[in-house]
C-alpha positions as CSV (number, residue, x, y, z in Angstrom):
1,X,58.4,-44.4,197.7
2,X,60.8,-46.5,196.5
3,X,65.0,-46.6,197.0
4,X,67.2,-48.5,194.4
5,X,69.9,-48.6,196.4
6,X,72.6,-50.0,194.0
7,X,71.5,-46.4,191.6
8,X,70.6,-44.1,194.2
9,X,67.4,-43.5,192.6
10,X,63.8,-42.8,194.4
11,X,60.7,-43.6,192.7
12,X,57.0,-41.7,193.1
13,X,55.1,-43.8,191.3
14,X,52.4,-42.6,193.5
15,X,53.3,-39.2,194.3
16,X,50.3,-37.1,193.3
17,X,50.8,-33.5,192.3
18,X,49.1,-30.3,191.4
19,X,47.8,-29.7,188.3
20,X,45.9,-27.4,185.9
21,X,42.7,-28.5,184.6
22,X,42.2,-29.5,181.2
23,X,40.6,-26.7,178.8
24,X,39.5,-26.4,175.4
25,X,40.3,-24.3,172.3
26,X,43.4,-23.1,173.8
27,X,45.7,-23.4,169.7
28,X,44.6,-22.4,166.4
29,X,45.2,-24.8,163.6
30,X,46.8,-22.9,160.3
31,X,46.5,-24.9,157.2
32,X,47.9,-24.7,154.1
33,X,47.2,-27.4,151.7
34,X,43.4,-28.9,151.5
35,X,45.4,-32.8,152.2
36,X,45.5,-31.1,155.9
37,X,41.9,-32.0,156.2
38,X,42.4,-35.9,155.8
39,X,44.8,-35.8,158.6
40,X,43.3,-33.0,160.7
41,X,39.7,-32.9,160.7
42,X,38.4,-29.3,160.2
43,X,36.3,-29.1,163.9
44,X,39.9,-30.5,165.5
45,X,40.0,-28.7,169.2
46,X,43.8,-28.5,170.6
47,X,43.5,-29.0,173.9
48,X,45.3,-28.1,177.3
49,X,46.0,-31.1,179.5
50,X,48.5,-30.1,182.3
51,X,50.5,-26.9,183.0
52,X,52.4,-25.8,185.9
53,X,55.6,-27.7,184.2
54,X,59.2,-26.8,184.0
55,X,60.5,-27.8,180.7
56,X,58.0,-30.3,179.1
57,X,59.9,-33.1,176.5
58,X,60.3,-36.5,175.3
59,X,56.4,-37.7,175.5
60,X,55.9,-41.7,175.4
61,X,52.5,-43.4,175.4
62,X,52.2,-46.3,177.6
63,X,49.8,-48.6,175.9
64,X,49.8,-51.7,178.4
65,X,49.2,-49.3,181.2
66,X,47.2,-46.7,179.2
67,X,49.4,-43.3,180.5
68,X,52.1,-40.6,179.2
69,X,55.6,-40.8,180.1
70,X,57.7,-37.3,179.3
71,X,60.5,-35.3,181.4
72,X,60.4,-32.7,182.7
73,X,64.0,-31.3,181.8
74,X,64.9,-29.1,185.1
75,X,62.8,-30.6,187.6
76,X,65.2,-33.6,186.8
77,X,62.0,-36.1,187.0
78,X,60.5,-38.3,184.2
79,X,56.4,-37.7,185.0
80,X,53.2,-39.9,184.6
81,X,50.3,-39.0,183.5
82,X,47.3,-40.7,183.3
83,X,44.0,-40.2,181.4
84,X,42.3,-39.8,185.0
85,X,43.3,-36.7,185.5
86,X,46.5,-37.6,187.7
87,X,50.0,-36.6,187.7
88,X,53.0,-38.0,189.4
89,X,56.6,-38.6,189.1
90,X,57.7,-41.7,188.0
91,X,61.6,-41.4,188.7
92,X,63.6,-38.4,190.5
93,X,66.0,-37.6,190.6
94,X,67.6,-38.4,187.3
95,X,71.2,-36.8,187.8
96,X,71.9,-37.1,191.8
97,X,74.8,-34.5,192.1
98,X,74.2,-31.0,193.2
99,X,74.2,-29.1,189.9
100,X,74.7,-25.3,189.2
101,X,70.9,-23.5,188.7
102,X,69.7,-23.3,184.7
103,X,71.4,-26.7,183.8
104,X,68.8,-28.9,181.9
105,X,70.1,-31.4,183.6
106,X,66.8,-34.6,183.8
107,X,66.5,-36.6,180.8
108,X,65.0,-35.2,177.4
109,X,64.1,-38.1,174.8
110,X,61.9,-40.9,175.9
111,X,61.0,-44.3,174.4
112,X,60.2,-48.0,174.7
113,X,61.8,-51.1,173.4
114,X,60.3,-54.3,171.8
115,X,59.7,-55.7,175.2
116,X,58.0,-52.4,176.9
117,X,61.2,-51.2,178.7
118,X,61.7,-47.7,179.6
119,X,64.7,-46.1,177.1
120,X,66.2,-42.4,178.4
121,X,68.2,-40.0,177.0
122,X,69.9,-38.1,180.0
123,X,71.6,-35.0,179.8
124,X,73.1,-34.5,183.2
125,X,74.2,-38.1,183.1
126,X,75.3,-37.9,179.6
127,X,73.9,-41.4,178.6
128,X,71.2,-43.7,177.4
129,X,69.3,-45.9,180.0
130,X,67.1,-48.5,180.0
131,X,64.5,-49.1,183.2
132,X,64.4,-52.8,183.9
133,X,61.0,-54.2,185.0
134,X,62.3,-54.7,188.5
135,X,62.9,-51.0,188.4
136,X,67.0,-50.8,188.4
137,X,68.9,-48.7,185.9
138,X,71.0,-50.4,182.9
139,X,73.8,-47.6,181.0
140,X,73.3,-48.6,177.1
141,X,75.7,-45.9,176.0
142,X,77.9,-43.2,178.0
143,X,80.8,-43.0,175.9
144,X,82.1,-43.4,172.7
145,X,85.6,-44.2,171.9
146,X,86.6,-43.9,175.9
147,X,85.0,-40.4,175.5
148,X,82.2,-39.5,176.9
149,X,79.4,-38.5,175.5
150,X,77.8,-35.0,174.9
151,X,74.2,-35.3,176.2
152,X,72.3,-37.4,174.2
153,X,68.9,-35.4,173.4
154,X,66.5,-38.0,171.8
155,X,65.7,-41.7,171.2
156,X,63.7,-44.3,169.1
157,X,63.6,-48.1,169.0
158,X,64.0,-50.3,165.2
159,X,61.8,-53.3,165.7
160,X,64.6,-55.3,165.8
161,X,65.4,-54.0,168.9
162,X,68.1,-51.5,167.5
163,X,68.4,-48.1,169.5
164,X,69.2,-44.8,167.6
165,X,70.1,-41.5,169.3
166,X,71.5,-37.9,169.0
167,X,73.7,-36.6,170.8
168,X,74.4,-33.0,170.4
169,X,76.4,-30.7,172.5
170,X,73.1,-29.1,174.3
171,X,74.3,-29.5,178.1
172,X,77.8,-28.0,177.4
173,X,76.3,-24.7,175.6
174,X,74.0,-24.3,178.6
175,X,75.9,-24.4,181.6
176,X,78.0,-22.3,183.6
177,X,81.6,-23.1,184.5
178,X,81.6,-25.9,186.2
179,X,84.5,-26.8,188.7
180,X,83.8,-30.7,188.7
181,X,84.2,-30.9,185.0
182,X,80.8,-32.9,184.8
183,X,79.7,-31.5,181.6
184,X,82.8,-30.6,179.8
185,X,83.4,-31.5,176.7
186,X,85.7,-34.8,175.3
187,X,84.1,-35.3,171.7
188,X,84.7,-32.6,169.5
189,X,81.6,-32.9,167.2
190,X,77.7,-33.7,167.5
191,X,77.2,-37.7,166.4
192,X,74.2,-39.8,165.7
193,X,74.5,-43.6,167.2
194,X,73.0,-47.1,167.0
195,X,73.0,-49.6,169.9
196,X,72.6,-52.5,168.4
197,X,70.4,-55.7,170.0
198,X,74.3,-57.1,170.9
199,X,75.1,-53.8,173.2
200,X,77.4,-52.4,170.3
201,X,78.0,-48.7,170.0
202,X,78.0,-46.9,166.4
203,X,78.7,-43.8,165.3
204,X,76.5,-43.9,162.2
205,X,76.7,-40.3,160.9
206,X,78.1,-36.6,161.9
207,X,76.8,-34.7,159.3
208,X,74.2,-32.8,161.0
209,X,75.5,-29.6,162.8
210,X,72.9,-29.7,165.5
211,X,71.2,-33.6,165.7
212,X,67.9,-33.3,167.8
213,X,64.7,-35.1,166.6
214,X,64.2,-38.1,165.0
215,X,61.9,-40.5,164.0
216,X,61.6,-43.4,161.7
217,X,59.1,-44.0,158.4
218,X,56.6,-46.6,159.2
219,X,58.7,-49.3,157.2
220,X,61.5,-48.4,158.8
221,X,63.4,-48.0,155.4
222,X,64.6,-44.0,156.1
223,X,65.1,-42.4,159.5
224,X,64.5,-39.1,159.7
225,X,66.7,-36.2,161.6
226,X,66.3,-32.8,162.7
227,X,68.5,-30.1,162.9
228,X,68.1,-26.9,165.5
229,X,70.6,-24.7,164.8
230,X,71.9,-22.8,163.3
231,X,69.8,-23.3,160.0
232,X,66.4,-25.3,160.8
233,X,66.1,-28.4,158.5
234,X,65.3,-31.7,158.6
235,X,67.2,-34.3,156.9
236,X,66.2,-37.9,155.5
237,X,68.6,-40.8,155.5
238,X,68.2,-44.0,153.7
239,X,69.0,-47.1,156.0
240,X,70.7,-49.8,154.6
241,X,69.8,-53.3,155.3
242,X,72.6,-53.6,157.9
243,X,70.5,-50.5,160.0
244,X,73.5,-48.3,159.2
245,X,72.6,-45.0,157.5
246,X,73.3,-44.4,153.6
247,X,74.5,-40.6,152.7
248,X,71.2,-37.6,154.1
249,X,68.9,-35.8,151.8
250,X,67.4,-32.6,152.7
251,X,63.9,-33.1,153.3
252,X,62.6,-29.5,154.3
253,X,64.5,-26.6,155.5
254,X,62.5,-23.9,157.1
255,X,65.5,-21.7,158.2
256,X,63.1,-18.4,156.3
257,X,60.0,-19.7,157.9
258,X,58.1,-17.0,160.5
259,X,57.3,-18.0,163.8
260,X,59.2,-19.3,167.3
261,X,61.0,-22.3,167.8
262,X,63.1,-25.0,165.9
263,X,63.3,-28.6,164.5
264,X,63.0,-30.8,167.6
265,X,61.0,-34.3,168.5
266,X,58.8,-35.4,165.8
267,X,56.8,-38.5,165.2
268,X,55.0,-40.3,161.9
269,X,51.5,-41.6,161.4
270,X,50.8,-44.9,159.8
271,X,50.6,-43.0,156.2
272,X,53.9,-41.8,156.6
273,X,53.7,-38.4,157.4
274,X,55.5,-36.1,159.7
275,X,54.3,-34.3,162.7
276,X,57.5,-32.1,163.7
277,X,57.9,-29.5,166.2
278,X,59.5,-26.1,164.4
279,X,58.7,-22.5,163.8
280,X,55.4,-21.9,164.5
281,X,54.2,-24.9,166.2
282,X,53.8,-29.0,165.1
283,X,54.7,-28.9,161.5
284,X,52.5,-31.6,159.6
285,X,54.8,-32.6,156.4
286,X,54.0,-35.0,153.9
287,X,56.6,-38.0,152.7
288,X,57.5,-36.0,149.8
289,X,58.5,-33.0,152.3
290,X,55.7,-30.9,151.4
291,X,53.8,-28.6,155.0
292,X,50.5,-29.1,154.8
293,X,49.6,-27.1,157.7
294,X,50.6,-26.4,161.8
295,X,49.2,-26.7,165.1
296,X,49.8,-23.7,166.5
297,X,49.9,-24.1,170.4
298,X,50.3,-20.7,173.2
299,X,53.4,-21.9,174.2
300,X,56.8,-23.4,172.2
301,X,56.3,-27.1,171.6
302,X,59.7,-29.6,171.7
303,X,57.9,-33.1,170.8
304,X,55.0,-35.0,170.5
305,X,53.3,-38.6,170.6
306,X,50.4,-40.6,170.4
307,X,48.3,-41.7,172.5
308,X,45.2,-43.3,173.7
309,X,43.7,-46.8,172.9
310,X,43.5,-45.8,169.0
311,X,46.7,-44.4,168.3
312,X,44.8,-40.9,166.7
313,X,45.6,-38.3,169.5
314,X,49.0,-36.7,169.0
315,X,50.2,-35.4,172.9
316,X,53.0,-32.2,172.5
317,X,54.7,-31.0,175.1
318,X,55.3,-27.4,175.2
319,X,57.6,-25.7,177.8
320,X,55.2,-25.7,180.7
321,X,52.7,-27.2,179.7
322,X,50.9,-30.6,178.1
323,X,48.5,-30.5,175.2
324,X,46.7,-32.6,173.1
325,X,44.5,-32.8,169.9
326,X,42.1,-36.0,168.4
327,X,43.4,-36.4,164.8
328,X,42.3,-38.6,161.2
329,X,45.7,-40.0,161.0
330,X,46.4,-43.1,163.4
331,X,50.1,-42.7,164.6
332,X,53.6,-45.5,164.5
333,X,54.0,-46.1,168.0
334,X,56.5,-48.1,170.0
């Protein structure tokens, strides 16, 4: 164990915990277009990795290390897992005040930057943090305006070394009253921001209702948003050459579509195409918007990545537990 004592924070890094053993065939895989098959080869096996979790999101392969970063929402830990079978905590707690029971109060969205730093988006805390490499704890973004911030929900990393986030109201509409004022309210609308590479805040656009996933196209050239509620869309934004955001597009609305759950983390393969949690499962969607088919998993899923040495297996995370299935389609990782 490990005490950063100007943060208050304890690390685990080798803090080995239960876990469920891995088992096979535990999805289906619904398909709905014949281009499925070049993506997701027809004897693909979804697989069950982990289980025993609280509230599974923000997955981020590791690739120098070879290991999964996600959090793990109300345990208020960011785990590890490794390939070997092992699971541990990496950081706890995230948020260090006592905290009324039912707040999702860890960190949600995960990613890295250009130089292999750890990037956070923390609900409790209501900001954006970056993990040093001697382990201490640098605030990107808490406020905006003097305000603070709502609970930024997820995260993804430009090349350039621009950071992009949403930040809708999610810890507010969750918790009960809450004497301390921690988690009320001071902006009065849901925002998507840049940090630049210089530490600047943007607001770039607050036309989404409820801003959750997003993820960029392999050339970077349109950054893609999701929105949870109360219609269940996702919408495509050109970015300019200055990384600010030109007027959204729809890019597929499935507000009608069957099945449980909503627009949340997504990521892109190398070909461009989506792999977005919504109704049903992990929504595969072409660039030109069209579903080609889902990965239907037992539980709700709230994000994905890839992972292993080739970039081909997509990881989801789905409420308490972590699965995984070996694709075609080689994915854009950080």
């Amino acid at each position: 164990m490990k005490y950063c004592g100007a943060f208050g924070l304890f690390w685990f890094e080798a803090t080995i915990l239960p876990i469920v053993a891995q088992s096979a065939g535990v999805g289906t895989i619904h398909r709905l277009d014949p281009a499925l098959d070049q993506l997701v080869p027809p004897g693909a096996v979804i697989e069950k990795v982990i289980g025993n979790l609280q509230f599974a999101e923000g997955p981020v392969w590791v690739q120098s290390g070879g290991y999964l970063l996600f959090s793990d929402i109300p345990a208020n830990a960011i785990m590890k897992w490794s390939p070997s079978d092992q699971l541990s905590v990496l950081r706890k707690p995230i948020f260090a005040r006592q905290f009324p029971p039912g707040i999702q109060i860890g960190s949600n969205g995960l990613t890295l930057d250009p130089q292999g730093r750890l990037i956070a988006c923390e609900h409790g805390n209501r900001r954006v943090s970056r993990t040093e490499k001697d382990g201490a704890i640098t605030t990107l973004a808490d406020r905006y305006e003097g305000k603070r911030l709502n609970s930024p929900n997820d995260v993804v990393c430009r090349r350039n070394g621009d950071i992009y986030f949403t930040d809708p109201n999610s810890v507010a509409r969750n918790n009960p009253p809450d004497p301390n004022g921690d988690f009320t309210t001071e902006l009065g609308f849901n925002g998507v921001y840049r940090v630049t590479g210089a530490g600047k805040l943007e607001l770039l656009s607050r036309d989404v209702p409820y801003p959750n996933g997003l993820a960029f196209s392999p050339d970077e050239k349109k950054l893609y948003i999701a929105n949870t509620r109360p219609d269940k869309f996702w919408m495509a934004f050109d970015v300019k050459s200055d990384g600010t955001l030109a007027s959204g597009k729809m890019f597929l609305d499935v507000s009608k579509e069957p099945g449980e759950g909503a627009p949340d983390g997504m990521k892109v393969d190398q070909a461009g195409n989506l792999y977005a949690t919504g109704p049903g499962g992990v929504l595969v969607i072409s660039p030109q918007g069209k579903h080609l088919g889902t990965l239907q998993l037992p539980e709700i899923p709230a994000n994905c990545a890839w992972g292993d040495a080739d970039g081909r297996t997509l990881y989801m995370t789905a409420r308490t537990g972590l699965y995984r299935v070996k694709l075609k389609a080689r994915g854009v990782r950080p």
